[in-house]
N, C-alpha and C positions, 0 to 999 in steps of 0.2 A: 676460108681460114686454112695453112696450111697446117700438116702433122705436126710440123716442130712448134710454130704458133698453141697448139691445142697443146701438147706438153708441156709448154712453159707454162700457160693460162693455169692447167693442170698443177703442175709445182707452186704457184704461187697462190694457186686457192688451196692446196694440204697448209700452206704455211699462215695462209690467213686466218683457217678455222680453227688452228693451234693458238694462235695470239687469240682469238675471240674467247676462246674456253678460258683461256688464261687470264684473262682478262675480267669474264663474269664471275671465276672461282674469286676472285678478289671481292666479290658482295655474298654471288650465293657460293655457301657451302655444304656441299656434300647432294648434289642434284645433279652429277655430272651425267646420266645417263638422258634425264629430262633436258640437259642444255642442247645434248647430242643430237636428240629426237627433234628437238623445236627447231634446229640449224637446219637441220633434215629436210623438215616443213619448207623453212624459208626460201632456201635456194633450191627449192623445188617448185618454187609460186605456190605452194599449199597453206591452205588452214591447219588450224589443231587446237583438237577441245584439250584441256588439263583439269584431271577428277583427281582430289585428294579432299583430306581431310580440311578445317580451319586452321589457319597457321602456318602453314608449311611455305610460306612464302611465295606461292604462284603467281601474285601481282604483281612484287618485288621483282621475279625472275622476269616478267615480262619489260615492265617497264625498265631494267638493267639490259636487256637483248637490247631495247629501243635503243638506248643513248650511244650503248657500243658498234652498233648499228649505223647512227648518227640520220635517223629517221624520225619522224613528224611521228609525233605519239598520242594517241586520247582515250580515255577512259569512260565508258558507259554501264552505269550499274543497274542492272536489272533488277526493276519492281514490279509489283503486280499493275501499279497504275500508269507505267510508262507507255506511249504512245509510238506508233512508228515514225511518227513527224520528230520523235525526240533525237531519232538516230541518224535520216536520212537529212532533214530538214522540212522548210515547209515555204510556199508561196505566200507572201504579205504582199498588201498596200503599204507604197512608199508616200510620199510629200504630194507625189505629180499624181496620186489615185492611180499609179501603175505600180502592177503587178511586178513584185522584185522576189526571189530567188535567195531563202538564206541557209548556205549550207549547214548540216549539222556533222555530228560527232563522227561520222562514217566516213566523211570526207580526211581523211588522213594517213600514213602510210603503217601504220602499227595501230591497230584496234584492238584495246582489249575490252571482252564484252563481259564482265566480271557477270557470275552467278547466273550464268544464260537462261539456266531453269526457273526461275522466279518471274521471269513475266509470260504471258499468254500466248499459244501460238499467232495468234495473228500480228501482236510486235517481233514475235522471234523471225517471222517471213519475212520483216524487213531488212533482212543481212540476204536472204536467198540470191537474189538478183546480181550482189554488189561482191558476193563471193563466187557466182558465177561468171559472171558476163562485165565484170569490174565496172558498173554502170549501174546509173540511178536514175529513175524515171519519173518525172514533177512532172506535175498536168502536159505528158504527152511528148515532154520534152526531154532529151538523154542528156545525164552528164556526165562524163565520161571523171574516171578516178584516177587521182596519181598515183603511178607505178613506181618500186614495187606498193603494194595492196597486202599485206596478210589481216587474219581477224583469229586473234587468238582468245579464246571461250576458256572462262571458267566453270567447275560445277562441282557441288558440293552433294556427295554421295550419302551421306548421312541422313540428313535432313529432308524429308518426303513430303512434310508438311506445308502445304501451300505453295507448291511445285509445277509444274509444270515440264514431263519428259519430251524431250526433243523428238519429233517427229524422224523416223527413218529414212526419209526424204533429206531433212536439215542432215541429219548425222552425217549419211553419207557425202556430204560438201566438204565434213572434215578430214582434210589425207591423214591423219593421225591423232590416235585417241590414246593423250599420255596420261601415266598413273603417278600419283606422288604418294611415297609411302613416308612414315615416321624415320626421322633419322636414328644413325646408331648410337653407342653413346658417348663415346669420345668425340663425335661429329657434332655435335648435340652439346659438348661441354663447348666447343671453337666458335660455335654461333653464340652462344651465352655469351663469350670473351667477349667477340667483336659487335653484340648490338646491345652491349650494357656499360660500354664508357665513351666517355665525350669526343669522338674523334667521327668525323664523316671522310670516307674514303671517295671519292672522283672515280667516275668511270672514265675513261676515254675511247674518244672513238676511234676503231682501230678501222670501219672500213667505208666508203663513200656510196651514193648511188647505184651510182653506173658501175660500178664493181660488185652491189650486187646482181642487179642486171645481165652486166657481162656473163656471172658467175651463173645466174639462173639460165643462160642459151646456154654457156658451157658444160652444164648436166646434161640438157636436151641431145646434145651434140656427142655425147659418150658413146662406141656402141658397145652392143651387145650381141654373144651370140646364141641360135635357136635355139640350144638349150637352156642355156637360161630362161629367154621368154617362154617354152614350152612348160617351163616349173613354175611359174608364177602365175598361168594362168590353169595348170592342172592340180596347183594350190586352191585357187579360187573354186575352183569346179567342185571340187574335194567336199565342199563345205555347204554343195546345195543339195541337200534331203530329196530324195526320188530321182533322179535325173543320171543321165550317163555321164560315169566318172564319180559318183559321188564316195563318198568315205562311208564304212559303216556306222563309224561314231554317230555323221553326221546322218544317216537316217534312225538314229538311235536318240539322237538328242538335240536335234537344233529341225524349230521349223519353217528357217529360213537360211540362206546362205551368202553369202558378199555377191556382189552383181562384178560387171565386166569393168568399173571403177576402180575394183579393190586391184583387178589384175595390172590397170595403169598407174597406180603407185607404187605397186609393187615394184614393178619395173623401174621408176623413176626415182624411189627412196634408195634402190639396190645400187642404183648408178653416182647416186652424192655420195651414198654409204660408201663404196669403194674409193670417190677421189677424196673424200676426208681421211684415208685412213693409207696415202698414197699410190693408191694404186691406178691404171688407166683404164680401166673396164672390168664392168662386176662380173662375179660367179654366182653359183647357187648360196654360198654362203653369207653372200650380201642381201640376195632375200631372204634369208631366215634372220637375218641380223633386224629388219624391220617389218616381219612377217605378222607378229602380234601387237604391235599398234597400229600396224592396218587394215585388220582384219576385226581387232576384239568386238568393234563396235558396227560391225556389219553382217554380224553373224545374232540370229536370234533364235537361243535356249527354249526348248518345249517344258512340261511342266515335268516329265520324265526326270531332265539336267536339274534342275530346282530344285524337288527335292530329293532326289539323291548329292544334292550338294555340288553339283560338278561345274565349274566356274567356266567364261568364255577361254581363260588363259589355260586351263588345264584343255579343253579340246583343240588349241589352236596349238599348244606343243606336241599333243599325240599327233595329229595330220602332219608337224614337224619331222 
């Protein structure tokens, strides 16, 4: 691909992801920085968990990414009694006493896995494989997934009861852990407006496939230089307790630190972050622009941080 090719590519993906925003502001309002984050994800081939309260419209917003998107969508709601055959599928007897292959809910290009924390670890591994290695494995046999693949996780921070926390192994699958806060209140009077009288507003799809596609090698393809990678990944170091390079915070308060995962999205959210916002290659300020929802949920608090009150976003700003 040549330079002028990569800059065009480049100009028409800033212009794309302005029609998309624009586009979902027309259902959700006032989540502009969670649409930012989740675009972030997308065309970066990443997952993203989404923690907020009831309410706040996190299904809506995904299933609204879906259609504007113009991707295969399916929803799976996490219970204590759900089964892994629920999500991947499962092998039956057909007519002929042969063994047939029926896929489940995983098989599609936008998964949301609503409430991820409600069912047990052993269903929640069944997404590990298929968020890894975009593949599902039935007696022995691979089936490969349609690309693009994201699995976007809900969770409900509140409620602890009959829960089930995500394994730090699972967390770390997700390239970004967004937070949904209470709207303000003028934001809060526009939504009343728009979801309390008889009008359904149409999303339209403003972008195809192979345009995301395109769009996800064309991240890949940005570069970068060594300073920047040297900060992203002297970020990550920052944040592991005993070790060279560490932060004092973080031998003060965290008994764990982001592994060499955090350092490659860093880099890879820094590189979308810059061509969303028109630029052809990121700075330092492109990874702080995505440095705390890559990092909040890869980083784990000793009891020190807990009760002194100190939150993962408050130590991921000071290492800022």
């Amino acid at each position: 691909m040549s330079e002028k090719n990569e800059k065009e590519l480049a100009d028409e993906f800033f212009e794309k992801c302005n029609t998309l925003r624009e586009e979902i502001a027309r259902i959700i309002i006032g989540q502009d920085e969670a649409v930012r984050l989740l675009l972030i994800s997308i065309f970066c081939s990443g997952h993203s968990l989404l923690v907020g309260v009831p309410g706040l419209a996190k299904t809506l917003l995904i299933n609204t990414l879906a259609q504007a998107l113009n991707l295969d969508f399916s929803r799976i709601q996490f219970t204590p009694d759900l089964m892994p055959s629920d999500i991947i599928g499962a092998e039956t007897f057909d007519r002929d006493r042969n063994f047939k292959f029926i896929k489940g809910p995983i098989f599609s290009n936008v998964v949301l896995a609503d409430e991820i924390n409600r069912t047990p670890p052993k269903t929640q591994s069944a997404l590990l494989e298929s968020m890894q290695e975009y593949t599902v494995t039935i007696g022995g046999t691979q089936h490969k997934l349609d690309r693009p693949f994201f699995v976007l996780a809900t969770q409900n921070p509140i409620e602890q009861e009959g829960t089930y926390p995500l394994p730090e192994a699972q967390l770390d699958r997700f390239m970004l852990m967004i937070k949904l806060d209470y709207p303000d209140y003028q934001t809060e009077v526009e939504v009343i407006k728009n979801t309390t009288r008889n009008t359904r507003i149409a999303v339209k799809n403003v972008i195809s496939k192979d345009e995301i596609l395109t769009f996800q090698n064309l991240v890949r393809s940005v570069p970068v230089v060594d300073n920047v990678y040297e900060y992203a990944v002297s970020l990550a170091h920052k944040t592991r307790p005993g070790r060279v390079g560490s932060s004092t915070l973080a031998n003060d308060y965290l008994d764990w630190g982001a592994g060499p995962r955090a350092s490659q999205f860093l880099i890879l959210g820094a590189k979308c972050h810059a061509l969303m916002i028109g630029k052809y290659a990121p700075d330092i300020e492109d990874v702080e622009a995505v440095a705390e929802s890559v990092l909040r949920h890869r980083i784990v608090r000793n009891f020190k941080a807990e009760a002194a009150g100190i939150s993962e976003a408050q130590i991921i700003q000071d290492l800022l």
